[in-house]
PDB file of N, CA, C and O in Angstrom, chain B, residues numbered from 101:
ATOM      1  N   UNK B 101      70.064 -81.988   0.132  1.00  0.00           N
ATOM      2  CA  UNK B 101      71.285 -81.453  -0.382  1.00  0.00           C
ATOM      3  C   UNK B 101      71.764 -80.379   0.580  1.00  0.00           C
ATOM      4  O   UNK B 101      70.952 -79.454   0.607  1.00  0.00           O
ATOM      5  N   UNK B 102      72.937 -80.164   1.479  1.00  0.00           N
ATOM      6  CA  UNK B 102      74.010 -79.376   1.690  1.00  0.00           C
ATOM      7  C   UNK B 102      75.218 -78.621   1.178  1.00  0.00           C
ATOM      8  O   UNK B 102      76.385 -78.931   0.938  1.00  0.00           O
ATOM      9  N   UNK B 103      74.414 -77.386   1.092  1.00  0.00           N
ATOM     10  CA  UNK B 103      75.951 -76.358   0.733  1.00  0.00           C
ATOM     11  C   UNK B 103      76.329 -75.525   1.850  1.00  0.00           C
ATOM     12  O   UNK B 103      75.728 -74.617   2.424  1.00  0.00           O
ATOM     13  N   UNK B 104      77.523 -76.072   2.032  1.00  0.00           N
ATOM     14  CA  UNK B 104      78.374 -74.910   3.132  1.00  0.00           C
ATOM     15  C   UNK B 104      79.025 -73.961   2.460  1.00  0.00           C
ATOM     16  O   UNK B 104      79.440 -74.056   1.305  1.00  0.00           O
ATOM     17  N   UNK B 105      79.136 -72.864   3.319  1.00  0.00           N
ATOM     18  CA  UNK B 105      79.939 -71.777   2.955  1.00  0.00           C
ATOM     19  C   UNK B 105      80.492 -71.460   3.887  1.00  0.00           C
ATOM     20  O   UNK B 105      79.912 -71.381   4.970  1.00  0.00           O
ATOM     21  N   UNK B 106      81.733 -71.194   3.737  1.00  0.00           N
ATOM     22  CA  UNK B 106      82.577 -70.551   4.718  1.00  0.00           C
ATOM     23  C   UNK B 106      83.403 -69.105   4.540  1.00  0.00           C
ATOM     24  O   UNK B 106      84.342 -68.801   3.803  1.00  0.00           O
ATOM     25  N   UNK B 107      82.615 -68.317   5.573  1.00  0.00           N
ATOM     26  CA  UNK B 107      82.896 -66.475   5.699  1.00  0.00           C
ATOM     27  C   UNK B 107      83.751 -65.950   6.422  1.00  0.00           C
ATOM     28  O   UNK B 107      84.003 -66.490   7.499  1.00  0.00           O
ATOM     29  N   UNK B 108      84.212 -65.140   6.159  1.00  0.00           N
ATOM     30  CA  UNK B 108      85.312 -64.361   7.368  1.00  0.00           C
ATOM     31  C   UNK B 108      83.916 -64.031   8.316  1.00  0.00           C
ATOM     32  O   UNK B 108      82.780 -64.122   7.850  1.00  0.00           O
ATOM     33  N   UNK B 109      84.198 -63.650   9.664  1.00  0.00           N
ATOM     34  CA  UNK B 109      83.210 -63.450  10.643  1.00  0.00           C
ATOM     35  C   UNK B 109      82.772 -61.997  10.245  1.00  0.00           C
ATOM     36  O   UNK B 109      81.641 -61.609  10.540  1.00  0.00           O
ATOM     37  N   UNK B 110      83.611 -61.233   9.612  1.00  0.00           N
ATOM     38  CA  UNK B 110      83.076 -59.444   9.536  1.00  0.00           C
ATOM     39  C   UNK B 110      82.153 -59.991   8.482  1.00  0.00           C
ATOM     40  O   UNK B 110      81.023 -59.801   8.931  1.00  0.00           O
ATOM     41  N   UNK B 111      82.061 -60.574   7.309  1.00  0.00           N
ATOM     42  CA  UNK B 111      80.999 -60.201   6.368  1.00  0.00           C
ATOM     43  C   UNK B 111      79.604 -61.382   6.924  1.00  0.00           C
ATOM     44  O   UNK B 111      78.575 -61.550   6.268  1.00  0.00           O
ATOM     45  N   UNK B 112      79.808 -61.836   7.796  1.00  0.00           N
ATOM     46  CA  UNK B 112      78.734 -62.549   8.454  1.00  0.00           C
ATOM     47  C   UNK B 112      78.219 -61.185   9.263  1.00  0.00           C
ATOM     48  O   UNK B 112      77.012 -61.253   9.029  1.00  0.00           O
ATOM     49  N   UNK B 113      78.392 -60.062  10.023  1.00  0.00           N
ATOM     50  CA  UNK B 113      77.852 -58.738  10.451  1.00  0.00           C
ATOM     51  C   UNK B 113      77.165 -58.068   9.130  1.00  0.00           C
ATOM     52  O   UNK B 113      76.023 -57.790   9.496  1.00  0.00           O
ATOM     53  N   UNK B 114      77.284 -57.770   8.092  1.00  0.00           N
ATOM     54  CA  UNK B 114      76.670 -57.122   7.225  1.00  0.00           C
ATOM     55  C   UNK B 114      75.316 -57.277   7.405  1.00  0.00           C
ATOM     56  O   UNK B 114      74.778 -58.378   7.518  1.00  0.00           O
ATOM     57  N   UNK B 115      74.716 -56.171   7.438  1.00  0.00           N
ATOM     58  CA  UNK B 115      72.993 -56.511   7.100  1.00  0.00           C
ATOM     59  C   UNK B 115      72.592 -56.999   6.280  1.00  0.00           C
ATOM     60  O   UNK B 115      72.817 -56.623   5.130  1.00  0.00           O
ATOM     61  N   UNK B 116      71.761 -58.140   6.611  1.00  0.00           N
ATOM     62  CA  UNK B 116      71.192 -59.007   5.739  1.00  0.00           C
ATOM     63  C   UNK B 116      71.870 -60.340   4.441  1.00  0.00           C
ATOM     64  O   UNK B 116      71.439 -61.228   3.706  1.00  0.00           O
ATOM     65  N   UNK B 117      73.021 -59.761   4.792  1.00  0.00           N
ATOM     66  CA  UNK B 117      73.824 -60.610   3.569  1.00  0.00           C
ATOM     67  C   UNK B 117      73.919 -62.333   3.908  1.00  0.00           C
ATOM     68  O   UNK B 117      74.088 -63.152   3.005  1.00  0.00           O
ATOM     69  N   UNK B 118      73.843 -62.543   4.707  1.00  0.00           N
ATOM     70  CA  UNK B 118      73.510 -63.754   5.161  1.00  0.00           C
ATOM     71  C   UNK B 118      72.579 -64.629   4.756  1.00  0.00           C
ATOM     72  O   UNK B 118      72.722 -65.791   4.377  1.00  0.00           O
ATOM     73  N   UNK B 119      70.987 -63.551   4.939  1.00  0.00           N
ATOM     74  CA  UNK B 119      69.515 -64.211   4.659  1.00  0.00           C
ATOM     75  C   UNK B 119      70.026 -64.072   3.025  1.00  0.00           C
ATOM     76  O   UNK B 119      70.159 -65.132   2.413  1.00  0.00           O
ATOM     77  N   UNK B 120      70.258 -63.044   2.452  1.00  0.00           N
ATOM     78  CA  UNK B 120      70.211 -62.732   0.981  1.00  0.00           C
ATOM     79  C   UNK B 120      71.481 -63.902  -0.006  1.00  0.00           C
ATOM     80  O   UNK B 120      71.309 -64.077  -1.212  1.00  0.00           O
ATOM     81  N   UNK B 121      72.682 -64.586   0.759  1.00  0.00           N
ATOM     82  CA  UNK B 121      73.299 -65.496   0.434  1.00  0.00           C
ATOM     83  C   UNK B 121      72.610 -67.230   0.156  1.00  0.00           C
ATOM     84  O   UNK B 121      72.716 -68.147  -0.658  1.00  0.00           O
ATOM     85  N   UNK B 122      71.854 -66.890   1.475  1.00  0.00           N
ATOM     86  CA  UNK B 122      71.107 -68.695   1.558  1.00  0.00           C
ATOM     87  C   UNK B 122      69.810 -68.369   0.501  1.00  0.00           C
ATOM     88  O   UNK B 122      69.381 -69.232  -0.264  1.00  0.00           O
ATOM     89  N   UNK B 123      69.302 -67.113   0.570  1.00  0.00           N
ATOM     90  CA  UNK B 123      68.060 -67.245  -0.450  1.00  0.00           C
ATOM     91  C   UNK B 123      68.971 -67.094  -2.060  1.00  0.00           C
ATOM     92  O   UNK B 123      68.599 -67.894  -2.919  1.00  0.00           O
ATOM     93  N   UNK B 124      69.785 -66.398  -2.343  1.00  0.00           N
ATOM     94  CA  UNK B 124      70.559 -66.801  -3.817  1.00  0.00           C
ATOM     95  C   UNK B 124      71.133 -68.307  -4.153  1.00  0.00           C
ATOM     96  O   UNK B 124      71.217 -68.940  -5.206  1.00  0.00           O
ATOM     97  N   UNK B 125      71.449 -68.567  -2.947  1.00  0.00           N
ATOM     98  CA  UNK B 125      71.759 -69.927  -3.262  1.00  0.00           C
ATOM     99  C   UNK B 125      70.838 -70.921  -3.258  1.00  0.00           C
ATOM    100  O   UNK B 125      70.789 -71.698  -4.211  1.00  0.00           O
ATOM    101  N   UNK B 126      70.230 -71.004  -2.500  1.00  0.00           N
ATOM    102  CA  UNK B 126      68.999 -71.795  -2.361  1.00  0.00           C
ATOM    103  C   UNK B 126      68.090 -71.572  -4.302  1.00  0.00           C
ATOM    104  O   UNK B 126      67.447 -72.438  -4.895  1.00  0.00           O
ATOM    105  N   UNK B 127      68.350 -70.380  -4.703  1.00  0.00           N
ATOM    106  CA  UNK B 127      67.794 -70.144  -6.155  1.00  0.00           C
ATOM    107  C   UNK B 127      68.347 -70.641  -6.863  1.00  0.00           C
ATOM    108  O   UNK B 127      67.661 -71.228  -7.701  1.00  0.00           O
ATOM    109  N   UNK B 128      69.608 -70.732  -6.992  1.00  0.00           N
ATOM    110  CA  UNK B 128      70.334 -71.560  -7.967  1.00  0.00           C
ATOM    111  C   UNK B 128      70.582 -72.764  -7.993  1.00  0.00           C
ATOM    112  O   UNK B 128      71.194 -73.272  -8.932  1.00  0.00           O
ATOM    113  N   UNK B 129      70.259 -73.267  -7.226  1.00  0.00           N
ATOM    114  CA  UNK B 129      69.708 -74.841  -7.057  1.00  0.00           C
ATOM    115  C   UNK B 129      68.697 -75.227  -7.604  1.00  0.00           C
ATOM    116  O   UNK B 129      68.614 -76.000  -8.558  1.00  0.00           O
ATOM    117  N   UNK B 130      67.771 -74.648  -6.962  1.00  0.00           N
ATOM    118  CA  UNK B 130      66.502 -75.081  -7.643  1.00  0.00           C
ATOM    119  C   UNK B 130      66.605 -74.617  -9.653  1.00  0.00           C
ATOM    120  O   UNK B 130      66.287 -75.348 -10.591  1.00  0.00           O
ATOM    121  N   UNK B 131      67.115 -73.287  -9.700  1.00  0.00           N
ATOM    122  CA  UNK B 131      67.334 -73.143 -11.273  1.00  0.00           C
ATOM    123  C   UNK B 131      68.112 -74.179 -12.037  1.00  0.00           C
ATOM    124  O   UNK B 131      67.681 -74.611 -13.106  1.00  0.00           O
ATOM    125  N   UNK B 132      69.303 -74.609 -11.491  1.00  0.00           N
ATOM    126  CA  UNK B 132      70.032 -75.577 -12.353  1.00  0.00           C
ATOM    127  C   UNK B 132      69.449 -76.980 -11.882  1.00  0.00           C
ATOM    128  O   UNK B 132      69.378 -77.901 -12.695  1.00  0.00           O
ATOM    129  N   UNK B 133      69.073 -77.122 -10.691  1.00  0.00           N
ATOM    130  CA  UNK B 133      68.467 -79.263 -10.507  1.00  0.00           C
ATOM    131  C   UNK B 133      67.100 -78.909 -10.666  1.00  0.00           C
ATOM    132  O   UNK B 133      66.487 -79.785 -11.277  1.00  0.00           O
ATOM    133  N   UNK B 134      66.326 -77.822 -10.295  1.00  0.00           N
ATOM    134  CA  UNK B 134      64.786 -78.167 -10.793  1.00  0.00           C
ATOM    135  C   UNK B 134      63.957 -77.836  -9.830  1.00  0.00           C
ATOM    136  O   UNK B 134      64.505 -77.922  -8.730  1.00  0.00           O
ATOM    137  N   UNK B 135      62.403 -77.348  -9.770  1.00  0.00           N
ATOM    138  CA  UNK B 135      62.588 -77.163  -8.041  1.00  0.00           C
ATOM    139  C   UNK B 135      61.648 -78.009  -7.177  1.00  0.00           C
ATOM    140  O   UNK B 135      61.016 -77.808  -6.140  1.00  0.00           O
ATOM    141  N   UNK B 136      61.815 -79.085  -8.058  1.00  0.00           N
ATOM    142  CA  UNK B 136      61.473 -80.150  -6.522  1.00  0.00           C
ATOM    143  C   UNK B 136      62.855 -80.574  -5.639  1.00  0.00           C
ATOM    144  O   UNK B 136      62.859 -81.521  -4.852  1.00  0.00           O
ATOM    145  N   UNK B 137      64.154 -79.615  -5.933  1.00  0.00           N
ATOM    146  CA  UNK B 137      64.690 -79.800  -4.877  1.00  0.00           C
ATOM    147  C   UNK B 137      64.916 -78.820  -3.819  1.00  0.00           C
ATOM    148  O   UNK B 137      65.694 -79.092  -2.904  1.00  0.00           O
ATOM    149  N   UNK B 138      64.294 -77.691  -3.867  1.00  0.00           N
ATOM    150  CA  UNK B 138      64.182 -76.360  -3.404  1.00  0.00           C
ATOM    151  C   UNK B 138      64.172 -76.338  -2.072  1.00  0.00           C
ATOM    152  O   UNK B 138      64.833 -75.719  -1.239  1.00  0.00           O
ATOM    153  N   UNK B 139      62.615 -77.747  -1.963  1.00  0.00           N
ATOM    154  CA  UNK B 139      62.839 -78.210  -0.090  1.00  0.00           C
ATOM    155  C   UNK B 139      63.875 -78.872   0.326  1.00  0.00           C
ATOM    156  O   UNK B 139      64.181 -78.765   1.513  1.00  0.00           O
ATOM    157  N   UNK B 140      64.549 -79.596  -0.435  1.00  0.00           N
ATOM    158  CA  UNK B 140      65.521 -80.342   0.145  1.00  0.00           C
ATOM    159  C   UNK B 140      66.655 -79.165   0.285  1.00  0.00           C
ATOM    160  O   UNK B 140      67.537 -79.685   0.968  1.00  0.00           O
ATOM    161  N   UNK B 141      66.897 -78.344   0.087  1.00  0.00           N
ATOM    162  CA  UNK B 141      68.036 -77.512   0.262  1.00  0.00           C
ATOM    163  C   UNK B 141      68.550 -77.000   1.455  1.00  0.00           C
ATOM    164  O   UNK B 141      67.826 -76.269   2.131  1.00  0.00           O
ATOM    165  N   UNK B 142      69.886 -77.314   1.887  1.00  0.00           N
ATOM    166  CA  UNK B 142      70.235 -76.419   3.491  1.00  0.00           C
ATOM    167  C   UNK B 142      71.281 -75.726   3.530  1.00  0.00           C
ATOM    168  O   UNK B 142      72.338 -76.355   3.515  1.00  0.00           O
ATOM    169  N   UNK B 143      71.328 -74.533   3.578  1.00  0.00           N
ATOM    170  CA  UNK B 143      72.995 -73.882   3.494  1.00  0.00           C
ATOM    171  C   UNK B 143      73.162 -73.900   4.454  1.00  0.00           C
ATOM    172  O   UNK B 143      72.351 -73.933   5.379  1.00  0.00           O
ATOM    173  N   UNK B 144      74.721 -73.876   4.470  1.00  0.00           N
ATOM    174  CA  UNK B 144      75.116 -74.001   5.882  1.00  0.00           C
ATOM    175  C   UNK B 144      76.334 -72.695   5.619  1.00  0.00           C
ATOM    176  O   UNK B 144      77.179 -72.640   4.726  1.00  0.00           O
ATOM    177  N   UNK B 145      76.013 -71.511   6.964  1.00  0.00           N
ATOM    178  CA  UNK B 145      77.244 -70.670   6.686  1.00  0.00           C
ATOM    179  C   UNK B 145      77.758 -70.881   8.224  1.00  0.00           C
ATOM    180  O   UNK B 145      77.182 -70.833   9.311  1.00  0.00           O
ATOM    181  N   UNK B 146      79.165 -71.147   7.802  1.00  0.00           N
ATOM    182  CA  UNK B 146      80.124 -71.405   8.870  1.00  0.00           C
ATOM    183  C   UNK B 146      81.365 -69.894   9.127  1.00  0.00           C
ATOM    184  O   UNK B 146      82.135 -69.436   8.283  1.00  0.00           O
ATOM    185  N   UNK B 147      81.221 -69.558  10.166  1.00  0.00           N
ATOM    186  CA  UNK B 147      82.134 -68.835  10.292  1.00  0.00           C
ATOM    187  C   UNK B 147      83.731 -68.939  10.814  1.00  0.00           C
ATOM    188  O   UNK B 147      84.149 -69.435  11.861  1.00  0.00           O
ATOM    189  N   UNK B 148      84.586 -68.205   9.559  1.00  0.00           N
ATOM    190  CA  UNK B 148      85.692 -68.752   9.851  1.00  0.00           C
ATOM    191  C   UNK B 148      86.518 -66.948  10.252  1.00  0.00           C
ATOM    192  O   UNK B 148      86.278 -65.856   9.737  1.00  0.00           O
ATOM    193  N   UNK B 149      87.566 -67.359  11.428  1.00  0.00           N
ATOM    194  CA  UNK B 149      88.089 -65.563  12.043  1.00  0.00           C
ATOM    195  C   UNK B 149      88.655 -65.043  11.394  1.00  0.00           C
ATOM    196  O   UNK B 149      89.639 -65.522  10.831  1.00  0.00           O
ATOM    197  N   UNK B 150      88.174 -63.704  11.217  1.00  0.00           N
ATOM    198  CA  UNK B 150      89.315 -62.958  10.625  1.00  0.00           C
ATOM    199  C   UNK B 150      90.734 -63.203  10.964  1.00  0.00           C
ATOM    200  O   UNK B 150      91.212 -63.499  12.059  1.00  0.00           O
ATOM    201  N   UNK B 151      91.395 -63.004   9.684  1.00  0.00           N
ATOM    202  CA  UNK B 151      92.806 -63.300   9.899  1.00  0.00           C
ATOM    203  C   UNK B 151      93.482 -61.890  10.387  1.00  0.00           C
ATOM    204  O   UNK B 151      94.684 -61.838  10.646  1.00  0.00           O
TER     205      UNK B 151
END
């Protein structure tokens, strides 16, 4: 399973918010499908430019 997200490039600089986005999400996956899908999980954060 793939979830993308797409960020303005400044909140991709924040400390840590990145690791702390893919590990929340990666949790709520496994909480709502179960967590034998926990390994299958890949976020994907794409950065999009500030406007």
């Amino acid at each position: 399973m793939t979830i993308s997200l797409e960020l303005r490039e400044p909140a991709l600089r924040v400390p840590g918010a990145v690791d702390r986005l893919i590990t929340l999400i990666t949790d709520a996956a496994a909480a709502v499908l179960g967590e034998h899908v926990r390994e299958h999980v890949q976020v994907l954060v794409l950065a999009e430019p500030a406007a």
